[in-house]
C-alpha positions as CSV (number, residue, x, y, z in Angstrom):
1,X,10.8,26.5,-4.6
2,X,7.8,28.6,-5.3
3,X,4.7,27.0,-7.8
4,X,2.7,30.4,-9.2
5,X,-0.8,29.6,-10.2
6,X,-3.7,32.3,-10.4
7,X,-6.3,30.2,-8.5
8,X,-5.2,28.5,-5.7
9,X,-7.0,25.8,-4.9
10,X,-7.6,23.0,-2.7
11,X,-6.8,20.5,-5.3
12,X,-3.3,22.4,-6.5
13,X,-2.3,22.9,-2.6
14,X,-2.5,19.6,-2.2
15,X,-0.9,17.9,-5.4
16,X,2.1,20.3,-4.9
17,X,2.6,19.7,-1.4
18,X,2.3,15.6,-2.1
19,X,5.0,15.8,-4.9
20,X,7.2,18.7,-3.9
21,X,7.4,18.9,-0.2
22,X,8.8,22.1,1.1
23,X,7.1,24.1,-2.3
24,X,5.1,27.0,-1.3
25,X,2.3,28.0,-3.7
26,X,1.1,31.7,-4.5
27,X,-1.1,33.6,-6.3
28,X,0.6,36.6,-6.2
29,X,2.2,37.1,-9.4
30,X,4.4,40.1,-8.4
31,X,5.5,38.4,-5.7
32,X,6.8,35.3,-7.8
33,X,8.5,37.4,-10.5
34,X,10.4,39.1,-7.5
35,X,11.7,35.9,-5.7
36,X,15.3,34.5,-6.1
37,X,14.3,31.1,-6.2
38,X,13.4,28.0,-8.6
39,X,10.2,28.9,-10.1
40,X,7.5,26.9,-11.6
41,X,4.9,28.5,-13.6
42,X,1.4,26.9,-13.3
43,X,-0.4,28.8,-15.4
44,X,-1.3,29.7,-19.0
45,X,0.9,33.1,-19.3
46,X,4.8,32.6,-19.9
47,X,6.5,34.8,-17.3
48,X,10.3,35.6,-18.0
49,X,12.6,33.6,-16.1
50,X,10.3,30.9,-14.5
51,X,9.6,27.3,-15.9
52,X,6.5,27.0,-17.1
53,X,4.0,23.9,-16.5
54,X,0.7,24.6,-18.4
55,X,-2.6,23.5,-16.5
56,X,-4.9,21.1,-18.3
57,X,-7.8,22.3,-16.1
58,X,-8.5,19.5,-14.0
59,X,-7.5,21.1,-10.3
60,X,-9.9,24.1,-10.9
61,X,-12.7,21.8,-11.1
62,X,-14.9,20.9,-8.4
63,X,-16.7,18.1,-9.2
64,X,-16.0,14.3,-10.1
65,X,-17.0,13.2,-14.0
66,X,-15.4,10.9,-16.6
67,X,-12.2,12.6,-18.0
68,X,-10.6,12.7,-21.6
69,X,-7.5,10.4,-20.8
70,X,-5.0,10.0,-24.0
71,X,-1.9,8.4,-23.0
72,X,1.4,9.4,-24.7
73,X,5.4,9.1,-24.2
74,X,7.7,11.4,-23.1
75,X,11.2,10.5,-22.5
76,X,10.2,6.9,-22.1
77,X,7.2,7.8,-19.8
78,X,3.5,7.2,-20.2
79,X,1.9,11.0,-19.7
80,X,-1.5,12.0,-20.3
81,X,-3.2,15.2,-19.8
82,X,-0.4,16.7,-22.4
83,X,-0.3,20.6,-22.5
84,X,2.7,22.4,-23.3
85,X,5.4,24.5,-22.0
86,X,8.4,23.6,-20.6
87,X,6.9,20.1,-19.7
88,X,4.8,18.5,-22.4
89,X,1.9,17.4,-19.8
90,X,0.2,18.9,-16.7
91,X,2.4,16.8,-14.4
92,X,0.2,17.9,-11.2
93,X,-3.0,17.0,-12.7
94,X,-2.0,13.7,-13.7
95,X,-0.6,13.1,-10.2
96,X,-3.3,13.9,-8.6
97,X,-5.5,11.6,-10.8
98,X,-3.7,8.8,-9.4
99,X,-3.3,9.6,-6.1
100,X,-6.7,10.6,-5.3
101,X,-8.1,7.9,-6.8
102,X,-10.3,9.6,-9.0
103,X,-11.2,7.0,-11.2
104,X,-12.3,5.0,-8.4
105,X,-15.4,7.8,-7.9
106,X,-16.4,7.0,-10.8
107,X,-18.7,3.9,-12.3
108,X,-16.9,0.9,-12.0
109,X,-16.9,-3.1,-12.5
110,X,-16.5,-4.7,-8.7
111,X,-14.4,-7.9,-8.7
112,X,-15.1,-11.3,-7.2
113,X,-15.0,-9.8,-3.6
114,X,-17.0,-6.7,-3.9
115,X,-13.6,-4.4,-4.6
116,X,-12.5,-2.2,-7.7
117,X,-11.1,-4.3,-9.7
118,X,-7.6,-3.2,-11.3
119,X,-8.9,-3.9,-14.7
120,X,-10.9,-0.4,-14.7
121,X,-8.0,1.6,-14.1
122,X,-6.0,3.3,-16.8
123,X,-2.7,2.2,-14.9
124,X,-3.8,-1.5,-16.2
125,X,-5.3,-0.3,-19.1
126,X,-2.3,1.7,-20.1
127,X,0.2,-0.8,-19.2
128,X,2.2,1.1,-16.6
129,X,0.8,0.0,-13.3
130,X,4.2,-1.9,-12.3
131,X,6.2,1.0,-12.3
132,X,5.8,4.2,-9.7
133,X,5.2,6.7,-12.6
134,X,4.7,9.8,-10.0
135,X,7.8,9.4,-8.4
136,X,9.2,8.9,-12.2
137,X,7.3,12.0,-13.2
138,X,8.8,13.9,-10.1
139,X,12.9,12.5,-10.6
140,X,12.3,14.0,-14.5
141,X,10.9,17.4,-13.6
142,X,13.6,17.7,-10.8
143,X,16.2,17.2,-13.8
144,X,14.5,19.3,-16.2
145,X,14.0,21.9,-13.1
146,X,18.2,21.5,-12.6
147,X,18.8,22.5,-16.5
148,X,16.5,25.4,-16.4
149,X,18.0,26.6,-13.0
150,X,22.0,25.2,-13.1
151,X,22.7,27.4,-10.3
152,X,20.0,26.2,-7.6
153,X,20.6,23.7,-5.0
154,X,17.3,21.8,-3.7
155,X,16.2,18.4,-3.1
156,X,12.1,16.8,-4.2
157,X,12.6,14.1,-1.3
158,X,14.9,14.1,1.3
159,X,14.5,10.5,2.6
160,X,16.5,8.2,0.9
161,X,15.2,4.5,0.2
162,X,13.6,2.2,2.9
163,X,12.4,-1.3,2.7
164,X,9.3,-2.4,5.0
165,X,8.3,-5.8,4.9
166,X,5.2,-6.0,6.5
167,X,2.3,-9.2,7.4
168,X,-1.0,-10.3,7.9
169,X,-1.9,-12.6,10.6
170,X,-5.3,-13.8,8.9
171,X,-4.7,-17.3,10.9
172,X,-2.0,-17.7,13.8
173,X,-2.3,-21.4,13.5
174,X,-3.4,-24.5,11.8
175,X,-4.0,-26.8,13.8
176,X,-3.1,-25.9,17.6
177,X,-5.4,-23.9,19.8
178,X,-8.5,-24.7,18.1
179,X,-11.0,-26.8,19.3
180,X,-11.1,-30.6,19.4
181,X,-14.2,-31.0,17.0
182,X,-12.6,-28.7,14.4
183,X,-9.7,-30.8,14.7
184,X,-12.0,-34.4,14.3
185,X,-13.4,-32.7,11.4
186,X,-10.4,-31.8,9.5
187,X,-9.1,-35.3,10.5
188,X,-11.5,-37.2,9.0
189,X,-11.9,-34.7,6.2
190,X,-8.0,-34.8,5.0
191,X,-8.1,-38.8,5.3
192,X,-11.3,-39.2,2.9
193,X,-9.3,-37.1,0.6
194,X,-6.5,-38.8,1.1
195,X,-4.1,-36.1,2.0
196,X,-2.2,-38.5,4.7
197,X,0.8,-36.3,5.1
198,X,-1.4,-33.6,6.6
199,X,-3.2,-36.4,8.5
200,X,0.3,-37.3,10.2
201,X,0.9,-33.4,10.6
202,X,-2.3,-33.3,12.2
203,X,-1.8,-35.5,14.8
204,X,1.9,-35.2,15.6
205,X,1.2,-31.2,16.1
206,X,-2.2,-32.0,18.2
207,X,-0.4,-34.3,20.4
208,X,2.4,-31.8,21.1
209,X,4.9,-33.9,19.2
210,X,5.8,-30.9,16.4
211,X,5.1,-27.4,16.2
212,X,2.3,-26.0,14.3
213,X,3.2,-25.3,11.0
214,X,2.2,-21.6,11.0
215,X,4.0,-20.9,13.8
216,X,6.7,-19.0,11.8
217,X,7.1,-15.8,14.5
218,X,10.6,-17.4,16.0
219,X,11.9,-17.5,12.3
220,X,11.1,-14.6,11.1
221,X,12.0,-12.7,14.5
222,X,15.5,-14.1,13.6
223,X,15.6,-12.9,9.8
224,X,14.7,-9.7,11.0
225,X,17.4,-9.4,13.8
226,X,19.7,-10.5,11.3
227,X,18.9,-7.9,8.6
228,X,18.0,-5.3,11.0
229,X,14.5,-4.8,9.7
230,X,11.8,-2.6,11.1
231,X,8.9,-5.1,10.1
232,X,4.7,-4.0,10.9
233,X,2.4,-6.7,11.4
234,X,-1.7,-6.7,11.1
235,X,-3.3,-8.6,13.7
236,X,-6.8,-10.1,12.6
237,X,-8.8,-9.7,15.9
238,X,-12.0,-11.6,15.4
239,X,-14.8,-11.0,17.7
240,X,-17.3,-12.5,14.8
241,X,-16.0,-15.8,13.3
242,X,-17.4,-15.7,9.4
243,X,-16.3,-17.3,6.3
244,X,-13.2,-15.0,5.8
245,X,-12.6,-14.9,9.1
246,X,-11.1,-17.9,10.5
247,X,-8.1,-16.6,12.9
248,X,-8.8,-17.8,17.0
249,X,-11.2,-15.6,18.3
250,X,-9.5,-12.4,20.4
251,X,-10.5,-14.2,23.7
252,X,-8.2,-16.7,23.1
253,X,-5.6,-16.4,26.0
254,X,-2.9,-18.2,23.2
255,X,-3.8,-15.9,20.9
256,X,-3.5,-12.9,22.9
257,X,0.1,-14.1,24.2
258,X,1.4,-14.4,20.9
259,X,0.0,-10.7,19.8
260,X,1.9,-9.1,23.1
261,X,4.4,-10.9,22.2
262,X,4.4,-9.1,18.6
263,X,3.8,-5.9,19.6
264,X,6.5,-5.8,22.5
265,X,9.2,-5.6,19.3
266,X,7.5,-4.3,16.5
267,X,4.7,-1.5,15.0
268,X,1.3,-3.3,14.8
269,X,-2.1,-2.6,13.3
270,X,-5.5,-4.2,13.0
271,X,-6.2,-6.1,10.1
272,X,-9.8,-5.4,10.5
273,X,-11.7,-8.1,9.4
274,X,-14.1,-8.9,6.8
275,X,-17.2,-8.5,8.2
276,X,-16.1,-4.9,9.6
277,X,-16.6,-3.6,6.0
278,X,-20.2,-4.5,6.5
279,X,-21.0,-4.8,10.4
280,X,-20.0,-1.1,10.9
281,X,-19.7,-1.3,14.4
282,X,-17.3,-4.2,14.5
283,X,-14.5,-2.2,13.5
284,X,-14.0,0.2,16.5
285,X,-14.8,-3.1,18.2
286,X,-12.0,-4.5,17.1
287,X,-9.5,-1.4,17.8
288,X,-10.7,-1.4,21.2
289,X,-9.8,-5.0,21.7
290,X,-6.2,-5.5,19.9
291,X,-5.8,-2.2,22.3
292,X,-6.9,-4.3,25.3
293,X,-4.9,-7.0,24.1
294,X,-1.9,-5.3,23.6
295,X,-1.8,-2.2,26.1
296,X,-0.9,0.1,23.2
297,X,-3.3,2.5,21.2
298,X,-4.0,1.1,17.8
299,X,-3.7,3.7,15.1
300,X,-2.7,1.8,11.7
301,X,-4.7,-0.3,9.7
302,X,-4.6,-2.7,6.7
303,X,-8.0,-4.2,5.7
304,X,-8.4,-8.0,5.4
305,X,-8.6,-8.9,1.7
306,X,-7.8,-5.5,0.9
307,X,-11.4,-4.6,1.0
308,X,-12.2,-1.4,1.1
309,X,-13.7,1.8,-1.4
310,X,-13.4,5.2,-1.6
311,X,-14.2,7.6,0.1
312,X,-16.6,5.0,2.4
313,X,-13.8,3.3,4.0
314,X,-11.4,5.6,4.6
315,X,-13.7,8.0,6.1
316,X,-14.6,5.1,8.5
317,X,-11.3,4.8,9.3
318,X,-10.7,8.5,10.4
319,X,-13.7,8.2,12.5
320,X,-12.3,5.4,14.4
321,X,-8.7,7.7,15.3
322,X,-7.0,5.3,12.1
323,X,-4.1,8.1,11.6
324,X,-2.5,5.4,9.1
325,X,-3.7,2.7,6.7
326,X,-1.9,-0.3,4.6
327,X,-4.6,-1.2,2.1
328,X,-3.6,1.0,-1.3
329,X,-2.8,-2.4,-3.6
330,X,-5.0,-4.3,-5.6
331,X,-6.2,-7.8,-4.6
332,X,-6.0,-9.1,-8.1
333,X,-2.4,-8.4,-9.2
334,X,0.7,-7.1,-7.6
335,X,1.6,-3.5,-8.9
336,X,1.4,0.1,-7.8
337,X,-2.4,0.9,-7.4
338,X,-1.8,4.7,-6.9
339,X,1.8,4.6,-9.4
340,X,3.0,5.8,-6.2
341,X,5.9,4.3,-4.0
342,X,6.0,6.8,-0.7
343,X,3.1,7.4,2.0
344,X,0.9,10.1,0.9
345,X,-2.4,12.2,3.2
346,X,-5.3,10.7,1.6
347,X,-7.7,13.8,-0.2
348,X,-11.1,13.7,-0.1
349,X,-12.5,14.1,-3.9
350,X,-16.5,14.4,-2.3
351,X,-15.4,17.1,0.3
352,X,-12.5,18.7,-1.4
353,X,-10.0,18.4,1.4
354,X,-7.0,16.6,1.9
355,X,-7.3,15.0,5.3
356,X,-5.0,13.8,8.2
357,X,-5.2,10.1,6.7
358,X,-1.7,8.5,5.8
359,X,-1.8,6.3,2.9
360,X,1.3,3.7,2.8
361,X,0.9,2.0,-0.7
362,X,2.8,-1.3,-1.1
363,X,3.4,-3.0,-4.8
364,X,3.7,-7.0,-3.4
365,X,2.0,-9.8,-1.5
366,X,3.2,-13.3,-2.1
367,X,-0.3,-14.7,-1.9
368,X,-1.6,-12.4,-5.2
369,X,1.4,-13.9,-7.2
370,X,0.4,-17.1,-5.9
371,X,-2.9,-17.2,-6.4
372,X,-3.8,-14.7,-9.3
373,X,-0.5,-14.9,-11.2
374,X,-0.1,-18.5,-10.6
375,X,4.1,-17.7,-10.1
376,X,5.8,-20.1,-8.7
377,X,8.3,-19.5,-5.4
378,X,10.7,-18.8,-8.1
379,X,8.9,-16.7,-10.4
380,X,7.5,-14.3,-7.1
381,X,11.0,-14.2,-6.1
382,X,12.1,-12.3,-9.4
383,X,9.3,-10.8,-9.2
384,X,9.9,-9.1,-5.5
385,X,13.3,-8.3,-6.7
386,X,11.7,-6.0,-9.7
387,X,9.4,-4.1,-7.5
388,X,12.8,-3.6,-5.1
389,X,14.9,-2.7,-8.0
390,X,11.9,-0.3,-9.2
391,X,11.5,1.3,-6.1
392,X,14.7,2.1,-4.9
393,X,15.8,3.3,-8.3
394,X,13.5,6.5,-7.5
395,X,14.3,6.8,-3.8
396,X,11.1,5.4,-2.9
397,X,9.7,3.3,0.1
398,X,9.3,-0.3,-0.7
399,X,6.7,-1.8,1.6
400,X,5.7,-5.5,0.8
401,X,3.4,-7.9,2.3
402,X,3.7,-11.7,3.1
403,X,1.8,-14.4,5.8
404,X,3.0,-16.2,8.7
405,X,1.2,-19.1,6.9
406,X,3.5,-18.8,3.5
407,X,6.3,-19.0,5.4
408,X,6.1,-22.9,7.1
409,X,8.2,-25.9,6.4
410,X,5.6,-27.5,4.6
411,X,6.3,-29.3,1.4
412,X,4.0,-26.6,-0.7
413,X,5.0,-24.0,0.9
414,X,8.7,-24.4,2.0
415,X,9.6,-22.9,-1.4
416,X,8.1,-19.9,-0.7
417,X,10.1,-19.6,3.2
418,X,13.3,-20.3,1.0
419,X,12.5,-17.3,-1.5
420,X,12.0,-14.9,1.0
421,X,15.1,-15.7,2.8
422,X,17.3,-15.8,-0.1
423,X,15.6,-12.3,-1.2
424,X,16.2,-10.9,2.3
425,X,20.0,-12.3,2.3
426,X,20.9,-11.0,-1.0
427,X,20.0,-7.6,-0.3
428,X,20.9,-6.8,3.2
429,X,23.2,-9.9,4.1
């Protein structure tokens, strides 16, 4: 597949190499007319014989300012940045809008903890942020691409569908481990308030009589056996106790245990904490010890609370040897922040470079149904089947995100351990 464009840039490199791996881009005009091959036309010139996508001039810029966004429909698709041709809107401009995050260089509302907020972006705005309109975009042009060329024989994306369930460890455990005055606290604390059945839970787990309730790692090592799933877990490694940072500290010999333990069967990352995104010089703290802890170099990453901001963190991250990161969702509301369901290099809009960065977006977490949407265990459960459904349906990779501590046998949250598992059974039992 060859994309033709005048002026190559760094911006149309990228885009086309994002959405049509294996596509070579040239400026050579000559050259394009002459090739036997499928042949997109990215330019303003018809040329005989090739398909033609006409730019809306947003990858020969090279500089970041608010752009003209009027969304449409085509063939039951939100578009915007609508041209003409033989495609009704500049499909690599508008992907590259999402994926790079553009709008999030520009002025923006912060929510309740400091992050974009999804309500800026034209995703939300537009209505289409629970669908993975890129990799819709792409499945249509590759039809359209088929009717123009009935003859040719080539695949977008060669992978097929994958499911990744994947969790933060934000706190091993409730009540074991942690020290006897905490405990005395929350004792006295939960009787005042009358909350006797966690009083009870309290001391039966403190005197070794039951296990703690967010010790879930035996059942979910079991689901995963069972449904032969490749799971990645982000260990918070706190070396600075704050006030979102409340997991045992990484000294803790029980602590460390249970993280070998973790990483002796499955891909982990730091779940760098809160504080990192301010104390700078925590976070390659932190790398070195979950490396100490675990005897393994630490290259992935998903930030605690999803914090982070563009291009700040990210560049952080690459600075650190982070070759992979888990944080592209939005705190506020389950969806896909990028309209994008397969990892992508992460391209720096300030420097005008695509970089080594891999961005893994995911489009659920249990605890933003939970506490944003207010679903119920029922309601997240349809829910988690939609984003599946949605995923798959384009070949995608459906990463999702749940907690050790959503997963227990307690009364609120037993609901919640039952969803998963009857998601997880009727999919790949």
């Amino acid at each position: 597949m060859l994309v033709y464009t005048p002026h190559i840039t760094a911006r149309v490199r990228y885009i086309v190499e994002t959405i049509l791996p294996g596509a070579v881009v040239i400026d050579s005009k000559e050259v394009f007319v002459a090739k036997d091959a499928v042949r997109i036309n990215y330019s303003n010139e018809p040329i005989a014989g090739a398909f033609q996508i006409i730019p809306s001039g947003l990858l020969m810029e090279k500089d970041i300012h608010s752009q003209k966004i009027q969304c449409g429909e085509w063939e039951g698709l939100y578009v915007f940045f609508q041209t003409g041709g033989d495609l009704p809107f500049d499909v690599f401009a508008a992907s590259f809008y999402l994926l790079s995050r553009y709008e999030e260089y520009l002025p923006h509302e912060l929510d309740e903890y400091g992050r974009y907020s999804h309500t800026n972006s034209i995703a939300y705005k537009e209505g289409f942020l629970k669908q993975p309109l890129v990799n819709e975009w792409v499945q249509s042009l590759a039809k359209k691409l088929q009717v123009f060329f009935p003859h040719a024989r080539f695949t977008i994306h060669a992978s097929g569908f994958s499911f990744i369930p994947t969790y933060d460890i934000d706190e091993a455990f409730s009540y074991r481990h942690k020290p006897v005055w905490k405990n005395v606290l929350g004792f006295y604390r939960d009787l005042l308030q009358g909350r006797f059945e966690q009083v009870m839970e309290r001391g039966n787990v403190y005197s070794g009589k039951k296990k703690d309730p967010y010790d879930t790692f035996n059942w979910m090592d079991d689901l995963h056996d069972r449904y032969q799933l490749q799971p990645v877990y982000f260990l918070l490694t706190i070396l600075k106790r704050g006030e979102y940072d409340k997991n045992l500290p990484a000294r803790s010999k029980v602590l460390q245990q249970l993280y070998q333990h973790i990483s002796k069967k499955y891909t982990v990352g730091l779940h760098p904490s809160w504080q990192s995104g301010t104390d700078e010089w925590l976070l390659e703290k932190e790398i070195q010890a979950l490396q100490s802890i675990t005897g393994k170099p630490i290259t992935l990453s998903r930030n605690h609370y999803l914090r982070f901001s563009v291009p700040d963190t990210y560049r952080r991250l690459i600075n650190a040897a982070i070759t992979d990161d888990y944080s592209m969702a939005y705190g506020g509301v389950n969806g896909f922040r990028a309209s994008y369901a397969l990892p992508f290099k992460w391209y720096d809009l300030e420097k005008e470079t695509s970089t080594g960065l891999t961005i893994h977006p995911f489009c659920f977490m249990e605890a933003t149904s939970f506490f944003n949407q207010g679903h119920s265990a029922a309601e997240a459960g349809e829910e988690l089947q939609y984003y599946y459904d949605a995923v798959k349906k384009v070949n995608g990779e459906c990463m999702v995100l749940f907690h050790n501590h959503f997963l227990t046998e307690q009364q609120q949250w037993l609901p919640w351990r039952e969803m998963y598992a009857d998601f997880l059974e009727k999919n790949f039992g």
